[in-house]
C-alpha positions in Angstrom: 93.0 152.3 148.9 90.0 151.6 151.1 86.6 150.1 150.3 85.1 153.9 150.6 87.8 154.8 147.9 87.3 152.1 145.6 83.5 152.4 146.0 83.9 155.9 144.2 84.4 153.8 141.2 80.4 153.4 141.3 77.6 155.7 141.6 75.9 153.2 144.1 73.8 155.1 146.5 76.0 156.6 149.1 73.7 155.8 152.0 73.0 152.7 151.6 75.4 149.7 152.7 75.2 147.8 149.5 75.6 144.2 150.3 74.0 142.7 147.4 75.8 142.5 144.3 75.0 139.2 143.9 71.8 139.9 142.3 72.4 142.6 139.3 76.2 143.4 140.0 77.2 146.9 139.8 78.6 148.3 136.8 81.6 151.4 137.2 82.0 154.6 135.8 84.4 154.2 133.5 82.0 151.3 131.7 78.9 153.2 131.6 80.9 156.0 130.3 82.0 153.0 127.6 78.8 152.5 127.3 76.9 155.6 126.6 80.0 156.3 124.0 78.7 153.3 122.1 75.0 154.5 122.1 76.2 157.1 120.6 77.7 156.1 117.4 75.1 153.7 117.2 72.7 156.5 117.2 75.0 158.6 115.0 74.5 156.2 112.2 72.5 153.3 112.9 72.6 151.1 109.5 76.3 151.8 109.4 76.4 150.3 112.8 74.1 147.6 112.5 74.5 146.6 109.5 78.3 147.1 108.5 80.0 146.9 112.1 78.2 144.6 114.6 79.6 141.5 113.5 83.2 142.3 113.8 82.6 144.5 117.3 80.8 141.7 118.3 83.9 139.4 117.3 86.3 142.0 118.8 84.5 141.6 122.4 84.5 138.2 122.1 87.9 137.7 121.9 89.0 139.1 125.3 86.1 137.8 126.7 87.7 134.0 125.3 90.9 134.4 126.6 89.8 135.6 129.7 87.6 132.3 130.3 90.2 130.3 128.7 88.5 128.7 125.5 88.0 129.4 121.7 86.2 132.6 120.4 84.1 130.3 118.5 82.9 128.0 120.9 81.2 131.1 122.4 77.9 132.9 121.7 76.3 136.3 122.9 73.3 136.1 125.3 71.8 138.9 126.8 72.0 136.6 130.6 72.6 133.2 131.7 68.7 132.1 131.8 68.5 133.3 127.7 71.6 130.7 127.8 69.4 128.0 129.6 66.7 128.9 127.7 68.2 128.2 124.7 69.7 124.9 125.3 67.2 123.3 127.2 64.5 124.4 124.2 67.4 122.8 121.7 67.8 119.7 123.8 66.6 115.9 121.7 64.6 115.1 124.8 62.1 111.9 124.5 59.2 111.0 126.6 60.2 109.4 129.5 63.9 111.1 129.8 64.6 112.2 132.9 66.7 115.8 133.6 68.0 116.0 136.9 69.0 119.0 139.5 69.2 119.7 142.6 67.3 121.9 145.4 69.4 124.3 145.0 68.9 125.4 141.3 67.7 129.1 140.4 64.3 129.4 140.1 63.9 130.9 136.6 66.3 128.1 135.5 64.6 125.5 137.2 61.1 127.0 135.4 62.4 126.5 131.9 63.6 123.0 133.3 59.8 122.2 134.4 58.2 123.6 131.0 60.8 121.2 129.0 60.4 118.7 130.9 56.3 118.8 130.4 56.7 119.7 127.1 58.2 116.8 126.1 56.3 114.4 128.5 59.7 113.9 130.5 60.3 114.3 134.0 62.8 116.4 136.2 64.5 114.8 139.3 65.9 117.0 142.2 68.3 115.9 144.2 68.2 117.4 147.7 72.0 117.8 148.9 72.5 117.7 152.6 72.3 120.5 154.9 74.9 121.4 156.2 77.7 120.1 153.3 80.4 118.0 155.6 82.5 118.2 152.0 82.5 118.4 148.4 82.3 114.9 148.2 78.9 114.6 149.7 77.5 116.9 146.5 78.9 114.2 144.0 78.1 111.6 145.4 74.4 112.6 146.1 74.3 113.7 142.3 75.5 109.8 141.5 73.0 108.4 143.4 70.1 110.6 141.7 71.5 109.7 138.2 68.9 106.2 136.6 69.4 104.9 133.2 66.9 107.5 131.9 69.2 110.7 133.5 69.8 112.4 129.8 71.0 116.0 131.7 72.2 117.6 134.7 71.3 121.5 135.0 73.6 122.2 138.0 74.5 125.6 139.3 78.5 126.5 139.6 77.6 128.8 142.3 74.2 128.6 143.5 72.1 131.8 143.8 70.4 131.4 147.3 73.0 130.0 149.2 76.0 131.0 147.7 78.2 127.7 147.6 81.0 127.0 144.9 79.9 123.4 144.1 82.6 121.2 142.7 82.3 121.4 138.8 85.0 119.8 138.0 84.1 116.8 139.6 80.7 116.6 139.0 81.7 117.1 135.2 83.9 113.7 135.2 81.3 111.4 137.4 78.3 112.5 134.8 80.9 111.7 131.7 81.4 108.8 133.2 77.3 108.0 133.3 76.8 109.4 129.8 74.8 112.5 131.2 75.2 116.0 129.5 76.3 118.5 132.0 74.7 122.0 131.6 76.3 124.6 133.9 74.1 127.6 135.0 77.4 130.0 135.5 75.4 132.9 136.5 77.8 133.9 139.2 81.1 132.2 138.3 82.5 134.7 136.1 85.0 136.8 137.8 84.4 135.1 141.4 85.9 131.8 140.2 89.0 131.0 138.0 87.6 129.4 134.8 89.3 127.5 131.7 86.1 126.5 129.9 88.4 124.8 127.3 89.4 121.8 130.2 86.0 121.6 131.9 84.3 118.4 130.6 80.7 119.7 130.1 78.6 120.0 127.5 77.0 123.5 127.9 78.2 126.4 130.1 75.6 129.7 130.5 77.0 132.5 132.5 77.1 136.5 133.4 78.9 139.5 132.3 76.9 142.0 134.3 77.5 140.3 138.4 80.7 139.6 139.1 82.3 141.1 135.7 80.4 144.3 136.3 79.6 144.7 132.5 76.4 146.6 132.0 73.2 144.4 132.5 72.1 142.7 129.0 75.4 141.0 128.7 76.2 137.1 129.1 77.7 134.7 127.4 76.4 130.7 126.5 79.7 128.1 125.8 78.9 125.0 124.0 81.0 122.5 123.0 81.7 121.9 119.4 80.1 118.4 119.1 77.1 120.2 120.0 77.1 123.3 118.1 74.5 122.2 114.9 72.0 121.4 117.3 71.5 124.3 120.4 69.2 127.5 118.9 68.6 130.5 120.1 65.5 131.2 121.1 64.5 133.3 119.1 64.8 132.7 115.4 66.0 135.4 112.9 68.0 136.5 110.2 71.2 134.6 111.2 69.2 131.1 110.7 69.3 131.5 106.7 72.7 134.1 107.0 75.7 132.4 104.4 78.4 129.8 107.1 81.2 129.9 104.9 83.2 132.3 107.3 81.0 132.0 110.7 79.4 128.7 111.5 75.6 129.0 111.6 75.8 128.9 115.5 77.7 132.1 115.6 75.4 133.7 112.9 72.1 132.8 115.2 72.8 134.0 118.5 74.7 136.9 117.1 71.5 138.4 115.5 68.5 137.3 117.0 67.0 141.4 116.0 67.5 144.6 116.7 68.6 145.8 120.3 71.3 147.2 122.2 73.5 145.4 121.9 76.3 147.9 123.9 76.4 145.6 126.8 78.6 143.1 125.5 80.4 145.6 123.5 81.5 147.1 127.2 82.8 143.5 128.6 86.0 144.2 127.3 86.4 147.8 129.2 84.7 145.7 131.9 87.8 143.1 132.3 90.4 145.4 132.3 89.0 148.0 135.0 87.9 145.4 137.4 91.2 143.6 136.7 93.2 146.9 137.2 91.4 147.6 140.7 94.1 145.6 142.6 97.8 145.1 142.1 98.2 141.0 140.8 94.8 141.8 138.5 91.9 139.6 138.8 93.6 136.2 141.4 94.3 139.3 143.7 90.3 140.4 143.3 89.0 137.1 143.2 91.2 136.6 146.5 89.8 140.0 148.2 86.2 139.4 148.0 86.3 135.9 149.3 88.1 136.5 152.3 85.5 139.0 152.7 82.6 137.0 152.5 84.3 134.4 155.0 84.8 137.0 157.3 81.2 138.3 157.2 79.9 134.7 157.2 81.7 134.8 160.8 79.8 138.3 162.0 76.9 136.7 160.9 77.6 133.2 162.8 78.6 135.1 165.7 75.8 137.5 165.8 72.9 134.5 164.9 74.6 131.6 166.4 73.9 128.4 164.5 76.0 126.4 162.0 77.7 127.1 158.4 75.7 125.8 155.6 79.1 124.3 154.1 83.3 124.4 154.5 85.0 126.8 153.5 85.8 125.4 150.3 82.5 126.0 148.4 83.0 129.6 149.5 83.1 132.6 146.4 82.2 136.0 147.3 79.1 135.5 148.4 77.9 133.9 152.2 74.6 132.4 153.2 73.5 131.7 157.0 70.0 130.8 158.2 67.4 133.0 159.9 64.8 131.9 162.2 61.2 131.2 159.9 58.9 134.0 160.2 56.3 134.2 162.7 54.2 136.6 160.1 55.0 134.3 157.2 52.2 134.9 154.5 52.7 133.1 151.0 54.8 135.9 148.9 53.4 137.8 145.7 56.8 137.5 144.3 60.0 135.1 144.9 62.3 138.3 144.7 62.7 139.8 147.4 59.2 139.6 148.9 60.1 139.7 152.8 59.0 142.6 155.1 61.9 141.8 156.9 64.3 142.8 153.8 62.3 146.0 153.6 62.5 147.0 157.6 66.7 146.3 156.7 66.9 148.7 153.9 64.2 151.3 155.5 65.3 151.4 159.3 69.3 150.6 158.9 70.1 151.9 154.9 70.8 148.5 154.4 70.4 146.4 151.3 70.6 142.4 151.4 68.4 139.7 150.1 66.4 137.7 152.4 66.0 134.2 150.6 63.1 131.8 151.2 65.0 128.3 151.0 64.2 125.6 150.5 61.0 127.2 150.9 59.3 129.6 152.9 59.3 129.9 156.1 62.3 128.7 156.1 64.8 131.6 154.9 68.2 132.8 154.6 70.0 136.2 154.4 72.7 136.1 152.0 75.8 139.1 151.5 77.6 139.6 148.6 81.6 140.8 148.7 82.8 143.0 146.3 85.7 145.1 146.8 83.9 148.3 147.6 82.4 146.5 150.5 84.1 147.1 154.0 83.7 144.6 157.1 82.2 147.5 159.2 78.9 146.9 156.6 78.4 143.4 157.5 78.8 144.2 161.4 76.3 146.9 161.1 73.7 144.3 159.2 74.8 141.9 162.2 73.6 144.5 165.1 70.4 145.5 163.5 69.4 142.0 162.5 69.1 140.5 166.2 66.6 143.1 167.1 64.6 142.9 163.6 63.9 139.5 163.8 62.5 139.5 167.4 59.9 142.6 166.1 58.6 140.4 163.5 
């Protein structure tokens, strides 16, 4: 099959060369068709399925959902995305005045926000850490995350795959030199899922939020928040309901919380078992094969888009996923944006001149921008070469 074949899958928009998945994901026919079967024994009978079956469909998701991060079903709760995830363990954190929570430059905004109202809440202070541009290695991320890290560090919020430039950052790593320093780790996973190998279980951190709707392709409203079991009694949802007072003597209080935090659809994470197996059918040797496609991919469009722009890679190929980042000249029309998504013209001349869609990313901050492509397997190389021709050409108009 070809990208064009595989892309029948979706109902994206067939004129438009979608090369931002990144964002919202894209979720298949076969799993909306999951979906709206759902909705409609939900609407059939809603007490029956509210009240009698939601807990044990909610369990029955879970479970596939476990295996396929490799860790316990009850080490894991049900968040609508991985900023409610955030949310909920910075806002369940024992923070004291004076405690410092550390991250770097790179950390998604709406993350780094609920870092910033913590941290004032509590009269403490967040530390960034700027990593180098361009990464020589790995090693340079670790190290600069050391060197941040004072006898007041209580937590590092650090991105697995970071949302405006698209690097894989060394986890693993990271994980053992905070251990080490007696810092809690909490990983923002928004991306991982399904564009990196995980086994939650053997990762030393504390707290791991992530997506079902990007790189899963589960309908949006569906992500999950991992937290170890030491830690379980203390992290809250943030929003407190029915499961706070709900009986523990078959599901821990933890599981009871997040599970019902009141009434919504909650048909999202209900579909991320019908999402795992479709996207792991797509390609013969499941999801490696998958997770193999799409990276090549985005290194290959990396290089149209190095070719096309000149200039440097932000980092090796290692900290490479499915999605590429390369830098564009600042604006010469550069006004401060109403909006930090997706607020440059020259993002809109790209999908109204040329049918195509791809972020433009101010980072670190505006003027200074990148563009960033996603890979997903209905994506063909001839998209990133077309985005590579017009952008030349856009940028000199601005």
């Amino acid at each position: 099959m070809n990208a064009a074949d595989y892309r029948a899958h979706w109902t994206l928009a067939p004129e438009i060369a979608f090369l931002n998945h990144g964002s919202f994901g894209a979720c298949p026919r076969t799993v909306l068709a999951e979906q709206q079967a759902l909705r409609d024994r939900l609407e059939r009978q809603p007490v029956q399925f509210f009240a009698r079956d939601l807990v044990g469909l909610l369990d029955e998701a879970r479970a596939p959902l476990a295996q396929f991060l490799h860790c316990d079903p009850a080490d894991l709760a049900w968040v609508t995305n991985a900023t409610a995830g955030v949310n909920a363990v910075l806002q369940s954190l024992p923070i004291e005045p004076g405690d410092e929570l550390l991250t770097t430059d790179h950390e998604y905004n709406a993350c780094f926000n609920t870092l910033a109202y913590v941290a004032e809440r509590y009269g403490a202070k967040v530390r960034v850490a700027r990593l180098p541009t361009p990464l020589r290695d790995t090693e340079e991320v670790v190290t600069t995350l050391c060197t941040a890290v004072t006898d007041k560090t209580c937590l590092l919020l650090i991105d697995h795959v970071t949302s405006q430039t698209g690097l894989v950052l060394p986890i693993d790593d990271i994980a053992r030199a905070m251990r080490k320093r007696g810092v809690r780790v909490l990983v923002d996973g928004a991306h991982a899922p399904g564009m990196v190998p995980l086994a939650l279980d053997s990762l030393d951190v504390d707290y791991y939020a992530g997506n079902c709707h990007k790189w899963l392709c589960a309908p949006k409203g569906a992500g999950f928040l991992w937290v170890a079991p030491q830690h379980q009694n203390e992290v809250r949802p943030a929003i407190i309901s029915h499961g706070a007072s709900a009986p523990t003597r078959k599901r821990s209080r933890f599981r009871n919380e997040f599970d019902w935090i009141g009434t919504s659809d909650p048909t999202p994470m209900l579909c991320v078992p019908a999402a795992l197996r479709f996207m792991g059918g797509l390609l013969p040797g499941g999801w490696p094969a998958l997770r193999r496609h799409n990276r090549s991919l985005a290194l290959a469009a990396r290089e149209v888009l190095i070719d096309a722009l000149g200039g440097a890679p932000l980092a090796p190929t290692q900290m490479i996923g499915s999605m590429a980042a390369h830098p564009l000249p600042p604006s010469r029309n550069a006004s401060p944006p109403e909006s930090l998504l997706y607020a440059d013209p020259l993002q809109e001349t790209l999908l109204g001149e040329h049918g195509i869609e791809v972020p433009i990313v101010p980072w670190p901050a505006p003027p200074a921008r990148l563009v960033r492509v996603s890979a997903q397997v209905y994506n063909c190389l001839d998209e990133y070469e077309q985005l590579a021709a017009a952008l030349p050409a856009a940028l000199t108009r601005e």
